[in-house]
C-alpha positions in Angstrom: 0.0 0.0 0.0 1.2 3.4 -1.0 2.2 6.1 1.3 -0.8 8.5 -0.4 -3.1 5.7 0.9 -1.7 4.9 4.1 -1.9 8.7 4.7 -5.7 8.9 3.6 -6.1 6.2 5.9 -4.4 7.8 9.0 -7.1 10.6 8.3 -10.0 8.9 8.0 -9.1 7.7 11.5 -8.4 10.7 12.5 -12.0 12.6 11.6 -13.8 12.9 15.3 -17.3 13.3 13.7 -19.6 13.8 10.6 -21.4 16.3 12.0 -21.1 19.3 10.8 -24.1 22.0 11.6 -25.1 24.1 9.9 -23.6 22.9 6.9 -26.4 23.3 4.7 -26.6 27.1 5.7 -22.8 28.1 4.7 -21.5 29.2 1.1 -20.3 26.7 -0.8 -16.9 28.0 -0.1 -17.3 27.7 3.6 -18.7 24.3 3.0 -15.6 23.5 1.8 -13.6 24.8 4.1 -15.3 23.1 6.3 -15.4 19.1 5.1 -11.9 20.1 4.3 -11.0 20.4 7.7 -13.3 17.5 9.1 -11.4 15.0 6.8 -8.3 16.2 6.9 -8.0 16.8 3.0 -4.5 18.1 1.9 -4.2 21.9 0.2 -3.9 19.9 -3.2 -6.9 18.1 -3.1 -9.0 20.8 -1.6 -7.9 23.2 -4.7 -9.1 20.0 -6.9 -12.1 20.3 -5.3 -12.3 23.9 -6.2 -11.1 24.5 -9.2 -14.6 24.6 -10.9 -15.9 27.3 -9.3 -18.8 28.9 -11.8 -20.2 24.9 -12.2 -19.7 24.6 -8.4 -21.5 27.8 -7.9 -24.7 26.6 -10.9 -24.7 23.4 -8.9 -25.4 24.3 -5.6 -28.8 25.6 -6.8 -29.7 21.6 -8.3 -28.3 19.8 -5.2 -27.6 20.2 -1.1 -24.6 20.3 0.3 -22.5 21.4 -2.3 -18.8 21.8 -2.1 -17.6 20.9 -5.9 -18.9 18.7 -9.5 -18.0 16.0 -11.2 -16.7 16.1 -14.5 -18.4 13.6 -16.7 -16.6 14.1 -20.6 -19.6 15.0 -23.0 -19.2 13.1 -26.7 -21.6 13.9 -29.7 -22.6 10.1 -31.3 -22.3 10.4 -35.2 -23.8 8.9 -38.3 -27.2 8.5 -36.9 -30.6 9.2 -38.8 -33.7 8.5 -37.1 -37.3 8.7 -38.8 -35.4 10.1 -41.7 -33.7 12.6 -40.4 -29.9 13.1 -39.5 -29.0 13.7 -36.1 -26.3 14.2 -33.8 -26.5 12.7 -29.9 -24.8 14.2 -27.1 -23.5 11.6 -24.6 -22.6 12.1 -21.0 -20.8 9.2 -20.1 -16.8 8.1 -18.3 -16.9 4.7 -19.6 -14.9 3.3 -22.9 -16.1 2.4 -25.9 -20.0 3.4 -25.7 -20.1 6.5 -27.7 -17.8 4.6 -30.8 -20.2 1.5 -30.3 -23.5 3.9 -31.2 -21.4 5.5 -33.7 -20.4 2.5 -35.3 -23.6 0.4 -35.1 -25.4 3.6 -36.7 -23.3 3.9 -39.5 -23.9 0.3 -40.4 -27.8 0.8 -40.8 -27.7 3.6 -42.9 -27.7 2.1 -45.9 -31.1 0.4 -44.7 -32.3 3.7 -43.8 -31.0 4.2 -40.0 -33.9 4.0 -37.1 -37.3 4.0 -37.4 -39.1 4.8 -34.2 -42.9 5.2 -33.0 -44.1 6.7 -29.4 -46.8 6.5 -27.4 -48.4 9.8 -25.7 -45.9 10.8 -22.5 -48.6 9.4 -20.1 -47.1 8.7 -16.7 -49.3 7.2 -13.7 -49.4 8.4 -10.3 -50.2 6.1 -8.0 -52.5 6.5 -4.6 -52.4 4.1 -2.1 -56.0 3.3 0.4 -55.9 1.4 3.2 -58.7 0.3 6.1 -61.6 0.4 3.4 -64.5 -1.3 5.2 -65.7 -2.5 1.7 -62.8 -2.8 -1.1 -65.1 -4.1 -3.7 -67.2 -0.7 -2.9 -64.6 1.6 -2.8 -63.1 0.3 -6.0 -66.6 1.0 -7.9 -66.9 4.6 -5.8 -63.6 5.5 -7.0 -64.7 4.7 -10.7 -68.0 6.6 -10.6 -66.4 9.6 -10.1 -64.2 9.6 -12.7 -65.8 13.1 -13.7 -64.9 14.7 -10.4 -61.4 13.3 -10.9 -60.5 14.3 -14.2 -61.8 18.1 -13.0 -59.3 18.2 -10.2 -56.4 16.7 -11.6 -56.8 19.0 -14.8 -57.3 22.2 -12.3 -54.0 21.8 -10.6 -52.1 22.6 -14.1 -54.5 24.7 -16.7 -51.5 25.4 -18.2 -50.9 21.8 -19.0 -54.3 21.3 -20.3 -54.1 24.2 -22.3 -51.0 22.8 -24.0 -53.0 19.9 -24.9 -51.9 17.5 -21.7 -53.8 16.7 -18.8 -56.0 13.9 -17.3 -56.6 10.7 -19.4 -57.6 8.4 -17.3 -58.3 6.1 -14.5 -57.8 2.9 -13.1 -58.9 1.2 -10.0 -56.8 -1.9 -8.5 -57.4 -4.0 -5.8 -54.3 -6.0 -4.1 -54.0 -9.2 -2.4 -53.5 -7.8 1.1 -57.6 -5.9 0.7 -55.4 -2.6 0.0 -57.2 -0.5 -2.9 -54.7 1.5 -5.1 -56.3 4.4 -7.7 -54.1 4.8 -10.5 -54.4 8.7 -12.2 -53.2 8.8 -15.9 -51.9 12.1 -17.0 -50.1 13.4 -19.9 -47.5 15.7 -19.7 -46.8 16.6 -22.9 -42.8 17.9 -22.6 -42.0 16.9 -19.1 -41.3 14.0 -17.2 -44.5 15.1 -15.0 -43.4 13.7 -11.5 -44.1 16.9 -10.2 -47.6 17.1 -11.7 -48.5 14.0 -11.2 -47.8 13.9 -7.8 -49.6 17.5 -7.1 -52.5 15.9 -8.3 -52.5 12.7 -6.6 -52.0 14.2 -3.1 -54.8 17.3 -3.8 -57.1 14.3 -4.4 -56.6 12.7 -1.4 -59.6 14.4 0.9 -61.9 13.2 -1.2 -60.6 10.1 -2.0 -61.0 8.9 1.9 -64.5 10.5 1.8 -65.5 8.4 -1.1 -63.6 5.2 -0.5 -63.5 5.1 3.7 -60.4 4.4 3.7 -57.2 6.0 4.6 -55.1 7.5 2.0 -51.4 6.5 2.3 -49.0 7.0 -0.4 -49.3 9.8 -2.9 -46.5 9.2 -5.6 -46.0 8.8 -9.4 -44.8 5.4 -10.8 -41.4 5.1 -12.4 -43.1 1.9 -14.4 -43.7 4.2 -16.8 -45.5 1.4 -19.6 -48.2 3.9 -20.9 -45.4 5.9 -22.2 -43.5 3.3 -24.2 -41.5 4.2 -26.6 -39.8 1.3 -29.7 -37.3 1.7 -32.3 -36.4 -0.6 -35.2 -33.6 -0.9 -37.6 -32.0 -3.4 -40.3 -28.4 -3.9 -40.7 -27.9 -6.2 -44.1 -26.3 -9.5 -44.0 -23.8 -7.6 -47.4 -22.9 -4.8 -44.6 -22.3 -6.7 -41.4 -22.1 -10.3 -43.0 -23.4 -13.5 -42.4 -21.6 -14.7 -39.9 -22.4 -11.5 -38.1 -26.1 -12.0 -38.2 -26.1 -15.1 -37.4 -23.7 -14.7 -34.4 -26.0 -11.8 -33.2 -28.8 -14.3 -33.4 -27.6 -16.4 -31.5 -26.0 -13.7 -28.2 -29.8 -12.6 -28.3 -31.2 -16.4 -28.2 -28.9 -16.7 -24.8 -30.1 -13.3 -23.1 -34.0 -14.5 -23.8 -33.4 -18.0 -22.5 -31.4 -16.7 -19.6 -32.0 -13.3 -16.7 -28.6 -14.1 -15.7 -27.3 -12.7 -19.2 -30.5 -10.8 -19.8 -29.2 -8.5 -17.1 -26.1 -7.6 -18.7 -27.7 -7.6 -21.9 -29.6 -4.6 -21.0 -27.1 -3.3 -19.0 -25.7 -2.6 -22.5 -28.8 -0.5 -23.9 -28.9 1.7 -21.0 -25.6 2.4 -21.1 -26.5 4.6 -24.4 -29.9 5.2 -22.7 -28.1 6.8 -19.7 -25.4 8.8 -21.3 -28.3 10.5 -23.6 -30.1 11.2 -20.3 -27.3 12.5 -18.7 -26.5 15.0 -21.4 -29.3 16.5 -21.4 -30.1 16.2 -17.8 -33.0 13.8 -17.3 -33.4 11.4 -14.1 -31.4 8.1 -15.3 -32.3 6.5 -11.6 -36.2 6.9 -13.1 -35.6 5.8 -16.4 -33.6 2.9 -15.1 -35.9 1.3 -12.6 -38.8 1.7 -15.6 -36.5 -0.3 -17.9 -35.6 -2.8 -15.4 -39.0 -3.1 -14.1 -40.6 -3.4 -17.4 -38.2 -6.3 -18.8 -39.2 -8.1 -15.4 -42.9 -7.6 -15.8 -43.9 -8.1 -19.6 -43.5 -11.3 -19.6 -43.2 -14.6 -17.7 -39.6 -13.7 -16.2 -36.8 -10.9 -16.6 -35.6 -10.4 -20.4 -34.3 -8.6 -23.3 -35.7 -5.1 -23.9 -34.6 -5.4 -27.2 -35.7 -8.5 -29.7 -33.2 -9.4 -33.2 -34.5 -11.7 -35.9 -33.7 -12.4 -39.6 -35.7 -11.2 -42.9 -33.9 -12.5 -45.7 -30.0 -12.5 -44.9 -30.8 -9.0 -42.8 -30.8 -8.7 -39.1 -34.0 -6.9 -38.0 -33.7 -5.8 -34.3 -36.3 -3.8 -32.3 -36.5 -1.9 -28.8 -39.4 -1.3 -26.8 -38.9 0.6 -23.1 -40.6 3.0 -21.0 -38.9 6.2 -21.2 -39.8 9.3 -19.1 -37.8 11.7 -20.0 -38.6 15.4 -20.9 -37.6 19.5 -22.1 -38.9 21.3 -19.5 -38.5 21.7 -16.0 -35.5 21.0 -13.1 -31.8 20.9 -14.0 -32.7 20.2 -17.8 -34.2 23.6 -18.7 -31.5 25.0 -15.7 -28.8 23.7 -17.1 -27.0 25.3 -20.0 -24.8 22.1 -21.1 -28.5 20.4 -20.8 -29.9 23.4 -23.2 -26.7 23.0 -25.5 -26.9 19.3 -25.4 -31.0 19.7 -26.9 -30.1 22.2 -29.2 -27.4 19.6 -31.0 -29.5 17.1 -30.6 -32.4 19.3 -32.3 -35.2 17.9 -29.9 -37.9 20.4 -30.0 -40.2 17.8 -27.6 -40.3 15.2 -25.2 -40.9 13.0 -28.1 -37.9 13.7 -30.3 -35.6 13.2 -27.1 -37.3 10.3 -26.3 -37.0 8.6 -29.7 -33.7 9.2 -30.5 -32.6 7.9 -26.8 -34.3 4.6 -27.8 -32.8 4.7 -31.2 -29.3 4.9 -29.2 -30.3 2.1 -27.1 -30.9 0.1 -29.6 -27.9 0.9 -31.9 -25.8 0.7 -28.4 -27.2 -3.3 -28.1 -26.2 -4.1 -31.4 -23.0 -3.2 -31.2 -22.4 -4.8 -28.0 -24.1 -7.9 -29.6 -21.9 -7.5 -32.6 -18.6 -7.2 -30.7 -19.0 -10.3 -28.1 -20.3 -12.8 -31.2 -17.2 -11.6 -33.2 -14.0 -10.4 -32.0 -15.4 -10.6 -28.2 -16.1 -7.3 -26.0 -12.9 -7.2 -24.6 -10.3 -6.0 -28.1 -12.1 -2.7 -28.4 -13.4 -1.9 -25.2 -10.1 -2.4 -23.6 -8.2 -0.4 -26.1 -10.0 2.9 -25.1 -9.7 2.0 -21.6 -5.8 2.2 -21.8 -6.2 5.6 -22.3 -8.0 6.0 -18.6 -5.4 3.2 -17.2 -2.4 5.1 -18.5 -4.0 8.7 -17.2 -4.7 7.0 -14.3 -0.9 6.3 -13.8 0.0 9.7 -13.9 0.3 10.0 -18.1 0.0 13.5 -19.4 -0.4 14.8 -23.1 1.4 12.8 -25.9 2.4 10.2 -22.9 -1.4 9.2 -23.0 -1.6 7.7 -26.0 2.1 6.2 -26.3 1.9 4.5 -22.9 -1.7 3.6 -23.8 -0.6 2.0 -27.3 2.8 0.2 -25.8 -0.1 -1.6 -23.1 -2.3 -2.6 -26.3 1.0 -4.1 -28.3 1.7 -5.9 -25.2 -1.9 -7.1 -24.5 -1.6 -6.7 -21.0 -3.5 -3.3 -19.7 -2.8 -2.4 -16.2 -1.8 0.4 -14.0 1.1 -1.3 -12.9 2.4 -2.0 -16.1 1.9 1.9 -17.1 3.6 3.0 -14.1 6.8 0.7 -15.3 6.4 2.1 -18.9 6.2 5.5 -17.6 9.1 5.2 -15.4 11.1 3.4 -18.5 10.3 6.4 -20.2 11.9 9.0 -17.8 15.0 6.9 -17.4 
């Protein structure tokens, strides 16, 4: 163990308490100052944490407790045309290899046409949870016969929403096994994610709710199971682009995630790590859009699988996403944001709808490729090479060093930090 670590160590010991008050009341500054001092953080790493003040300083109006960011490196994905049209995606994302995969994958469908895409209205559900009803039977058909009433006060707590064409769609009624009663509010949201709106509505509903039901309302919340507001993307790659082996090889990876939640699980691990990235970029909640996924390829069907299907027409490959996806334009850090603002200006979406289509367009594009590398060449060969780069940076690499020490690791097959730190050192002697 280094002496850096041993040192770290000795400090983390050292710290008498975590509680800090009034933290939440200082500058962000101050803040700093003072976790500085409560962890003993050297002046080096407490000017690290500093040195991006005017993101610092945005940031501490999205989150609590601020004392620095994050730097996540933003890529633009090329070659991709979805529904015709020719767009470039802005990625948020620190992992290798997932922005070349889309931009790869998307350049061979073009020739078929890129991504076709379809989209249901952005409907999300908010959920209310009734418990104690002396009759659930009763209450179930009470909260059904005044589906009028309902739609009036869920569209009152946003006119503005209504007037843009949203609003209430909808109702449904569910009864559990343990006698709880759950009301389920449809709403669409047009350009926004819509927890906030949903959730207004579900909790100024509640009153009346226990007056009509007799029960006791408990949780007021949306639903990150988003499957009213599914969106599905479809491409062909040819057998002549990719070949036949390819397609067949494809086939087959896909076979083993549907037979199998073991692989299905890193199978779709794959698709949202384009999903996420796009999210990121522009700011959307990737924790929501993840559990919606995750929950939908659970729930669809008999077990967990694939959110994304491949068969053959001809000698072509034919694959096809389907996913909930919650995302929107307007509202929190995405209309805050300026990167978020830039990030939808490249990206040209003008809606909820766009974004959402051309994030399952990535998703699906990010599968293949994934697919395409682990039934060929295996996943390893190209995602490795790009992370040299970080293993070689990581080792204390700088400019031109980067890419030498990175390429010397590649030649050798072996990528490691300690084998940088030797090549860095045989370098400087």
């Amino acid at each position: 163990m280094g002496p850096d670590r041993l040192l770290y160590r000795k400090r983390r010991r050292d710290m008498t308490t975590s509680r800090i008050p009034g933290l939440h009341k200082m500058a962000r500054t101050e803040r700093l100052d003072a976790v500085a001092d409560a962890a003993g953080l050297s002046a080096d790493t407490k000017a690290a944490l500093n040195r991006n003040s005017a993101t610092a300083d945005l940031a501490d109006h999205l989150s609590e407790n601020v004392i620095s960011t994050i730097e996540v490196p933003l890529g633009v994905a090329t070659n991709l045309v979805v529904d015709g049209t020719e767009v470039l995606v802005p990625m948020a994302t620190e992992e290798s290899s997932v922005i070349a995969a889309v931009c790869n994958g998307a350049r061979a469908c073009r020739p078929s046409g890129g991504v076709m895409t379809e989209a249901d209205d952005p409907v999300m559900i908010a959920q209310v949870q009734i418990t104690n009803v002396p009759d659930v039977a009763a209450g179930q058909a009470a909260l059904l016969a005044q589906e009028a009433t309902i739609k009036a006060v869920c569209d009152g707590c946003d006119p503005m929403l209504v007037s843009l064409g949203g609003g209430f769609r909808g109702l449904e009624a569910r009864t559990l096994e343990n006698a709880m009663l759950v009301l389920h509010l449809h709403v669409d949201v047009r350009d926004a994610m819509g927890a906030n709106t949903v959730n207004t509505m579900a909790e100024t509903l509640a009153p009346q709710i226990e007056d009509w039901t007799g029960g006791t309302v408990g949780l007021r919340i949306l639903s990150n199971l988003a499957d009213r507001r599914l969106v599905r993307a479809r491409a062909r790659w040819s057998a002549e682009e990719i070949g036949t082996d390819t397609v067949a090889g494809i086939l087959n990876a896909y076979a083993f995630a549907a037979a199998d939640p073991y692989r299905a699980a890193t199978h779709n691990k794959g698709i949202m790590n384009g999903i996420d990235a796009v999210a990121m970029a522009t700011m959307n909640d990737t924790r929501a859009i993840e559990a919606g996924a995750h929950a939908y390829a659970a729930t669809r069907g008999p077990g967990y699988a694939p959110l994304t299907r491949y068969w053959q027409e001809g000698e072509d490959l034919i694959g096809e996403i389907e996913l909930p996806l919650a995302m929107g334009i307007v509202g929190g850090a995405t209309r805050a944001h300026p990167t978020a603002q830039a990030a939808l200006e490249i990206m040209q979406a003008d809606g909820a709808d766009r974004l959402s289509r051309v994030t399952a367009a990535v998703g699906l594009i990010q599968n293949f490729s994934a697919l395409r590398a682990l039934a060929t060449e295996g996943i390893q060969r190209g995602h490795m090479s790009l992370h040299a780069r970080n293993v070689a940076i990581t080792a204390g690499a700088t400019g031109a060093q980067v890419d030498q020490i990175a390429q010397e690791m590649i030649a050798r097959k072996t990528i490691r930090e300690d084998v940088a730190r030797a090549l860095l050192s045989e370098g400087a002697s």
